[in-house]
ROGU-704889 format. One record per residue: residue number from 0; residue in three letters; x, z, y of N, C-alpha, C, O in turn. Coordinates in steps of 0.05 Angstrom, whole numbers, padded with zeros to 5 digits. Example, Ala and Ser with C-alpha at 12.3 -4.5 7.8 and 13.67 -1.06 7.14 Angstrom:
2
PT  nr rest  neast    nup nnorth caeast   caup canorth  ceast    cup cnorth  oeast    oup onorth
PT   0  ALA  00264  00156 -00114  00246  00156  -00090  00264  00156 -00066  00285  00169 -00066
PT   1  SER  00257  00142 -00045  00273  00143  -00021  00258  00157  00001  00268  00161  00023
END
This chain:
149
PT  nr rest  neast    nup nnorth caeast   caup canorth  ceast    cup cnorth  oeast    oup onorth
PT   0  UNK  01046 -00934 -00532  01068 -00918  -00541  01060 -00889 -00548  01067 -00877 -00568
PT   1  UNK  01047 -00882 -00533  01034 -00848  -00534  01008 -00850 -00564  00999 -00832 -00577
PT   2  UNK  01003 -00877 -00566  00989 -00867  -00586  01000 -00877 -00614  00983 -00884 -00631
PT   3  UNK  01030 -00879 -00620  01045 -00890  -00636  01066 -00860 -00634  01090 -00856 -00641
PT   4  UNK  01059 -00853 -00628  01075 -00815  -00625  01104 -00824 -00623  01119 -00814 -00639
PT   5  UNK  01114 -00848 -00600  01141 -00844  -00596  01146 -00839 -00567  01170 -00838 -00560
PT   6  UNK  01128 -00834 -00551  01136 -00815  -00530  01117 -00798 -00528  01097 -00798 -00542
PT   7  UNK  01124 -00776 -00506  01109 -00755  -00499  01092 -00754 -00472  01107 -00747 -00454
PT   8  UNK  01074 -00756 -00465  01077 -00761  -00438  01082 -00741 -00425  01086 -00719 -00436
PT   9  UNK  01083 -00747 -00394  01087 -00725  -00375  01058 -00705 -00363  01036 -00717 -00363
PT  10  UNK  01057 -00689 -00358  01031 -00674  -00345  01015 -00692 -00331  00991 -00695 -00332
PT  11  UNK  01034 -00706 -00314  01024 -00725  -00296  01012 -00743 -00304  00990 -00748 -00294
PT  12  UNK  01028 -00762 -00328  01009 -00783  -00335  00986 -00778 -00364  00971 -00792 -00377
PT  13  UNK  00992 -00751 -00364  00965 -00737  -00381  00937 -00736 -00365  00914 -00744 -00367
PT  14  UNK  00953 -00722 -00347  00923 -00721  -00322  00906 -00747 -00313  00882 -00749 -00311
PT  15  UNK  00926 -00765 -00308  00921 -00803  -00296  00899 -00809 -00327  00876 -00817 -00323
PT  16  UNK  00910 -00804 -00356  00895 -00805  -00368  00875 -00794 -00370  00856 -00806 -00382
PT  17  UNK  00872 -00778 -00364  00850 -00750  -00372  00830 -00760 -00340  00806 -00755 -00339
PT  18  UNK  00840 -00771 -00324  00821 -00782  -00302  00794 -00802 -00316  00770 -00798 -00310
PT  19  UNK  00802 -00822 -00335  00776 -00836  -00336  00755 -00815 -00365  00736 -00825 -00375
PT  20  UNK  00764 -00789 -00372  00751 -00784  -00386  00739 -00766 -00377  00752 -00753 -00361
PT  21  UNK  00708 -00756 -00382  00711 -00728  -00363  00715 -00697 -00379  00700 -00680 -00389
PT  22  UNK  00745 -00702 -00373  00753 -00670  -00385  00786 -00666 -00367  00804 -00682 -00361
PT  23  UNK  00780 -00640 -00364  00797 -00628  -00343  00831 -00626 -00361  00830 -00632 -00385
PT  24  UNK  00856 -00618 -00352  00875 -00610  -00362  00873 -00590 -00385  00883 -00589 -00408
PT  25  UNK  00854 -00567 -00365  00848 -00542  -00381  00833 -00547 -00405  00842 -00537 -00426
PT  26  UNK  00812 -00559 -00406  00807 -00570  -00429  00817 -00579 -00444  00820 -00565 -00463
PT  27  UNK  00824 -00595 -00445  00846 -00616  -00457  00863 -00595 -00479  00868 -00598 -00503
PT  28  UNK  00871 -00574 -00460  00902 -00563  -00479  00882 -00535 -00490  00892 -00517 -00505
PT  29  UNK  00859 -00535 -00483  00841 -00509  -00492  00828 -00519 -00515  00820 -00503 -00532
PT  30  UNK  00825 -00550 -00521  00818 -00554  -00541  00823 -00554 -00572  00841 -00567 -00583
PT  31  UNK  00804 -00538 -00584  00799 -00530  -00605  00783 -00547 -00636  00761 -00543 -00646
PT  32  UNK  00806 -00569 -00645  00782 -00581  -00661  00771 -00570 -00681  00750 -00575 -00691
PT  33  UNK  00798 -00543 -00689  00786 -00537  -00726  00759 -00518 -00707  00739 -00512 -00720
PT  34  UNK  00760 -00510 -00682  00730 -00498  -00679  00709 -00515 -00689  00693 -00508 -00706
PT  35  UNK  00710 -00533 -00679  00682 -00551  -00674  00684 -00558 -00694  00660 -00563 -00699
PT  36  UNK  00698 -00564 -00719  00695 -00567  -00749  00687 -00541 -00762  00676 -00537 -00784
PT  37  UNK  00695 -00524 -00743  00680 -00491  -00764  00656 -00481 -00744  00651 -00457 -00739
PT  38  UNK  00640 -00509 -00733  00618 -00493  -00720  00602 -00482 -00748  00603 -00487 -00772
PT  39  UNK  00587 -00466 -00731  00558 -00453  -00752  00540 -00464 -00760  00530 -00476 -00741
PT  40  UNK  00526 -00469 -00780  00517 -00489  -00793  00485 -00478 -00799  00467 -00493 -00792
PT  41  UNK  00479 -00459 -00810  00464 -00439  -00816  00457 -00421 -00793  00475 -00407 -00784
PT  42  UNK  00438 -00419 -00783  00427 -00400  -00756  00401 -00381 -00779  00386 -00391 -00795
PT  43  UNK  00403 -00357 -00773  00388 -00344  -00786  00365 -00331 -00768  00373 -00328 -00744
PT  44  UNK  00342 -00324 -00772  00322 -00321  -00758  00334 -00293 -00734  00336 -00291 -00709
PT  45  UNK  00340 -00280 -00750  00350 -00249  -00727  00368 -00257 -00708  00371 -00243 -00687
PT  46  UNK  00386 -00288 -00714  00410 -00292  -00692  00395 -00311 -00672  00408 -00319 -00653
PT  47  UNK  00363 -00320 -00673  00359 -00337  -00648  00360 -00330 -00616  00364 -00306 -00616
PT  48  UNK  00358 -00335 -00601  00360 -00315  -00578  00330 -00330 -00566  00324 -00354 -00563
PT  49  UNK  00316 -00306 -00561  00300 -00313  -00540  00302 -00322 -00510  00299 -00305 -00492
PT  50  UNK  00305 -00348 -00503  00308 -00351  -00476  00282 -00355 -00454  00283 -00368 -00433
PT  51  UNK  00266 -00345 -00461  00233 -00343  -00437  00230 -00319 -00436  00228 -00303 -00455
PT  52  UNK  00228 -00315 -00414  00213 -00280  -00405  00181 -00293 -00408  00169 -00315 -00409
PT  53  UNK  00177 -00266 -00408  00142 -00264  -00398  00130 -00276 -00435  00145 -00277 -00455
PT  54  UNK  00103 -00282 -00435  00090 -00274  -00456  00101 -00297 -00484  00099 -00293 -00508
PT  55  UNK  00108 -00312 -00476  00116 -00343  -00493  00137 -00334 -00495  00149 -00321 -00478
PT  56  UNK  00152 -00344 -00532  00174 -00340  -00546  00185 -00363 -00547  00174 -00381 -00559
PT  57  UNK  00212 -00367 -00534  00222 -00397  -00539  00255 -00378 -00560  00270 -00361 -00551
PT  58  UNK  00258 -00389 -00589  00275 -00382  -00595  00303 -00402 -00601  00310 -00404 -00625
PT  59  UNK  00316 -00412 -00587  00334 -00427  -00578  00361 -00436 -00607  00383 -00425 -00608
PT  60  UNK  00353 -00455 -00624  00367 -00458  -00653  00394 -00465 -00638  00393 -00477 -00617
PT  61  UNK  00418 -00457 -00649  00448 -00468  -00649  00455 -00461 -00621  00470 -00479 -00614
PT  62  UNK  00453 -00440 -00596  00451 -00430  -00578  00488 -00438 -00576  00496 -00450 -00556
PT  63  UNK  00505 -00431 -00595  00535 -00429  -00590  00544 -00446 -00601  00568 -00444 -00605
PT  64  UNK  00535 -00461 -00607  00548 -00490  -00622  00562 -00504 -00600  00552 -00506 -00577
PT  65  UNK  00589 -00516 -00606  00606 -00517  -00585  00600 -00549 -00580  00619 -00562 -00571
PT  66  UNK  00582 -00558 -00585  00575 -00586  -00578  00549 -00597 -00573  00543 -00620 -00575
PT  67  UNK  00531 -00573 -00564  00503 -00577  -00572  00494 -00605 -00556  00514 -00613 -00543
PT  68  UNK  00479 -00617 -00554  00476 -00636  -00541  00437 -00644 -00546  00425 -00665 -00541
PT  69  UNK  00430 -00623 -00554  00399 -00617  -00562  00390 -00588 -00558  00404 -00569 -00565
PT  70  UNK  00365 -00585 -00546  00363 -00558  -00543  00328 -00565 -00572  00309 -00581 -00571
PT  71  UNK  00336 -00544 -00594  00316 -00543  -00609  00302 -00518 -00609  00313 -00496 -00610
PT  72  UNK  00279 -00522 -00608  00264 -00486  -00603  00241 -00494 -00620  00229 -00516 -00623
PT  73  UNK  00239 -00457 -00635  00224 -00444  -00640  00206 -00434 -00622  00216 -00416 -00610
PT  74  UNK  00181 -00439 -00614  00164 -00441  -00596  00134 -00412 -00594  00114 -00425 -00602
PT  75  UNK  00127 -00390 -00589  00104 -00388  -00599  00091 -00373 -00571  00102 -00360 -00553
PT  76  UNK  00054 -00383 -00576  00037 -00382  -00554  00018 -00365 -00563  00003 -00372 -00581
PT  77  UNK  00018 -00337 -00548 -00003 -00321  -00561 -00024 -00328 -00546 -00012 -00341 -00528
PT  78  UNK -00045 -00330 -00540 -00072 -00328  -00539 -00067 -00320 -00506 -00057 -00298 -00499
PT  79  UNK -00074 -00341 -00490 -00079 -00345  -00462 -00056 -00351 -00451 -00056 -00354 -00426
PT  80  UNK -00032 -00353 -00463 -00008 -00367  -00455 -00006 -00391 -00438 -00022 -00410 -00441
PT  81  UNK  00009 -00391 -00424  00014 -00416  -00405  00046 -00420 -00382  00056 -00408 -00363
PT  82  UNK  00052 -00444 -00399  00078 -00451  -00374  00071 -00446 -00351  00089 -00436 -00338
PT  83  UNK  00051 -00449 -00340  00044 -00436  -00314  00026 -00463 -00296  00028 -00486 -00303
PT  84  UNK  00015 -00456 -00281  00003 -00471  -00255  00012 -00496 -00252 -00001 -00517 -00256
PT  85  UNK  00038 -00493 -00242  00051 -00519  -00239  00070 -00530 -00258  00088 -00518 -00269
PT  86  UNK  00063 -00557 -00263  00078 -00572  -00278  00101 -00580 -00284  00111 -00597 -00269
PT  87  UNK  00112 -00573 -00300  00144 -00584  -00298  00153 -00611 -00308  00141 -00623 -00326
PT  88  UNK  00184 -00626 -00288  00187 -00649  -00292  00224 -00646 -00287  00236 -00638 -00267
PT  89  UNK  00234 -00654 -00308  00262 -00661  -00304  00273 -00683 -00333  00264 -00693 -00354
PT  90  UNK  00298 -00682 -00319  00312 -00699  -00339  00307 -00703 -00368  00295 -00683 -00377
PT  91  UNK  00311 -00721 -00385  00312 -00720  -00419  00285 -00742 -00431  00274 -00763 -00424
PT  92  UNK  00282 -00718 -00456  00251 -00729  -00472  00259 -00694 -00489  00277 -00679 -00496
PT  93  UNK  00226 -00698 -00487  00215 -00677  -00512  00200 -00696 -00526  00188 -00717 -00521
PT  94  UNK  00208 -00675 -00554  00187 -00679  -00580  00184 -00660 -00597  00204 -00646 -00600
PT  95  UNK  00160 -00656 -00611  00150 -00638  -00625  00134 -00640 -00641  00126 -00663 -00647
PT  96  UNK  00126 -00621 -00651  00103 -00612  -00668  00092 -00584 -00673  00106 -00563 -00671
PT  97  UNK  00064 -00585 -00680  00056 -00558  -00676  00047 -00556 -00706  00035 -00572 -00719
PT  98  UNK  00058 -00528 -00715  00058 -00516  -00741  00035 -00494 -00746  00025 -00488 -00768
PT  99  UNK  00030 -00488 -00727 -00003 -00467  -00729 -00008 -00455 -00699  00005 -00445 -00680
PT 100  UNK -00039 -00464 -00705 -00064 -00458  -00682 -00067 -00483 -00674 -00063 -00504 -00686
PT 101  UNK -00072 -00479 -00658 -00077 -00496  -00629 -00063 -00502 -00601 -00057 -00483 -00588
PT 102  UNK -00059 -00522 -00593 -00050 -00510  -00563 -00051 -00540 -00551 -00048 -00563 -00560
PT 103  UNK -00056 -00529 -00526 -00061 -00560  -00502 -00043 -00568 -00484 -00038 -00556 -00463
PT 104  UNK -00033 -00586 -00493 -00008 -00603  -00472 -00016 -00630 -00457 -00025 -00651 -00465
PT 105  UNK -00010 -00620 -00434 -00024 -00635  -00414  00012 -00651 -00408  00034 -00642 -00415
PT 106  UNK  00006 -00674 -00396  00034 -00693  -00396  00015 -00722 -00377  00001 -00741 -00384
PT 107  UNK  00027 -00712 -00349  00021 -00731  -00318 -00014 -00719 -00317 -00019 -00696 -00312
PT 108  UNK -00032 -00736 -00323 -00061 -00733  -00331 -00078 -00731 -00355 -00102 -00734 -00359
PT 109  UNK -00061 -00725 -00368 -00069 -00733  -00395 -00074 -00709 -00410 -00052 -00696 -00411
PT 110  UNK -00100 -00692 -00426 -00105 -00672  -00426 -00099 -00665 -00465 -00120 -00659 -00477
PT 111  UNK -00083 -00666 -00475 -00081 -00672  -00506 -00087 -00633 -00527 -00076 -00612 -00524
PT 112  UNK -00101 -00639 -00539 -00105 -00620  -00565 -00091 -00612 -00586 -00104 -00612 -00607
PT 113  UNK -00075 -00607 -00587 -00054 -00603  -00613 -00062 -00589 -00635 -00067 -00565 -00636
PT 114  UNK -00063 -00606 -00656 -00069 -00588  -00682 -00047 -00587 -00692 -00026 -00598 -00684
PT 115  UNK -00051 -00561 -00722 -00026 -00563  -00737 -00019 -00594 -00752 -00035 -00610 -00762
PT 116  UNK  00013 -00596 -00750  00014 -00628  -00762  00013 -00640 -00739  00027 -00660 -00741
PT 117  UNK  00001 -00638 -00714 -00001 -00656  -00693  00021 -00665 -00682  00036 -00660 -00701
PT 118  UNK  00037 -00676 -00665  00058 -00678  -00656  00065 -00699 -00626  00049 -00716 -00617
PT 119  UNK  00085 -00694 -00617  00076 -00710  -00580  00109 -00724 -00589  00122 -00721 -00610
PT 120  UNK  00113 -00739 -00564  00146 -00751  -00555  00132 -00759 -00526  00110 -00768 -00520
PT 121  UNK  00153 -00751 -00511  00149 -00762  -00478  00176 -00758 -00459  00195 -00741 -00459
PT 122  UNK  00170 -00777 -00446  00195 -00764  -00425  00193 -00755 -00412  00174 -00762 -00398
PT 123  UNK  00211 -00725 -00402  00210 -00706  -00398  00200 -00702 -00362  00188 -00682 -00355
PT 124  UNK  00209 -00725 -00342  00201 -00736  -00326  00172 -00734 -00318  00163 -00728 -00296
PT 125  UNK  00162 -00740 -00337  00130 -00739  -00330  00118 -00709 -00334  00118 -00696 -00355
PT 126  UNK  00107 -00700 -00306  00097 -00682  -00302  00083 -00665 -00318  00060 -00673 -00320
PT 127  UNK  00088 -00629 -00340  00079 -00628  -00363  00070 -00601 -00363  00075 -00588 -00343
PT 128  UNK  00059 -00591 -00381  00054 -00562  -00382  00042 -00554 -00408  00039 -00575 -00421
PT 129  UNK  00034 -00531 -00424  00027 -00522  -00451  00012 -00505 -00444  00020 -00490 -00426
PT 130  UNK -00016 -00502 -00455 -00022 -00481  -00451 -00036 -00467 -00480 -00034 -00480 -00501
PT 131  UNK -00048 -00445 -00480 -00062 -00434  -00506 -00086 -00417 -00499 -00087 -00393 -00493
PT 132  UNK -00108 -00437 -00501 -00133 -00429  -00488 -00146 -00420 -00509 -00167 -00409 -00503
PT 133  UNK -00142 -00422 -00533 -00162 -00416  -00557 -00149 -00390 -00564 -00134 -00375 -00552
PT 134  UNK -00164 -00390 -00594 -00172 -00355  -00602 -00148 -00350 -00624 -00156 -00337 -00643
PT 135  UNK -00124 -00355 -00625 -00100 -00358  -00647 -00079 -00361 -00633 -00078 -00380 -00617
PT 136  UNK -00055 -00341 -00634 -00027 -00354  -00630 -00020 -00375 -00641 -00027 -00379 -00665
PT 137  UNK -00001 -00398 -00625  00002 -00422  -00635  00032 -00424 -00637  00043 -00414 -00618
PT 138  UNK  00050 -00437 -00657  00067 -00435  -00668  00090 -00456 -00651  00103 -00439 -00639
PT 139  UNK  00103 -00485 -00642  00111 -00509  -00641  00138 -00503 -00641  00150 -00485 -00629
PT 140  UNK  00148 -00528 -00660  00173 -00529  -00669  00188 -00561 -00644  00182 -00585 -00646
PT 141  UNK  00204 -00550 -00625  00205 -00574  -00611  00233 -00580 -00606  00249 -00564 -00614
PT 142  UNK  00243 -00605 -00594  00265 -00609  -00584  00263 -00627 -00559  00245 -00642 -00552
PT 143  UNK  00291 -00621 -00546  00291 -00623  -00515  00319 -00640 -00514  00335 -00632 -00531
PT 144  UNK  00326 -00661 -00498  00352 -00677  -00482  00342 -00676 -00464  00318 -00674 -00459
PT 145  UNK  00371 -00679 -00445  00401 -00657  -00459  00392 -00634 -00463  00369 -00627 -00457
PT 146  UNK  00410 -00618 -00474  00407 -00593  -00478  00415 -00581 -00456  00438 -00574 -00449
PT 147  UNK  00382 -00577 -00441  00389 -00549  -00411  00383 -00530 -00412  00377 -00515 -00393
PT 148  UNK  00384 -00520 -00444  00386 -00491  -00450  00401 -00480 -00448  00400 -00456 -00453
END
């Protein structure tokens, strides 16, 4: 009936509905479709936001997109760069490619070389790290699920 627009429901049995989906009341009546039809489409280099401190540039594409569900980065490794010591492991898959220099991505034991053109996929699970041991900043164009940017 409610989806034949001849009744209305009550709050109540909005909510009973809104139980098997996961979105709150407030959502629900906060939602905005012509937004998410007028997301931004075009990200321009000055609007990326850098989200890494310290020497590595991660520049984070579609940061406000009201649906992101991919975190895509602009990536760059100056010369002795490194995720650090210990390896990181969580949820998703990465994939990438590296657009200039060099750089070494290690993933569980596995010690890999990246040229430009080169490119990885793994799940994100397996123990990983980047580093930039050679004589060139290195460029990589990557993407990350979910987006825990």
């Amino acid at each position: 009936m409610i989806e034949k627009n001849s009744v209305s429901p009550s709050i109540s049995s909005l909510k009973k509905v809104l139980g098997g989906i996961p979105m709150s009341l407030v959502e629900f009546f906060s939602l905005d479709l012509e937004q998410e039809n007028q997301a931004q489409v075009v990200y321009r280099a000055s609007e990326l936001t850098d989200i890494c401190s310290g020497a590595i540039t991660m520049k984070l594409i579609g940061k406000a997109h009201p649906s992101r569900a991919i975190a895509f980065l602009d990536e760059t490794y100056p010369v002795g760069a490194d995720t650090g010591d210990e390896m990181y492991a969580h949820e998703g898959e990465e994939a990438g490619m590296l657009v200039e220099g060099k750089l070494e991505l290690t993933v569980g034991s596995e010690v890999f070389i990246l040229e430009p053109g080169d490119s990885y996929y793994f799940e994100s699970s397996k123990p990983h790290r980047f580093r930039n041991p050679f004589d060139a900043p290195a460029r990589l164009i990557s993407a990350t699920t979910p987006a825990n940017f």
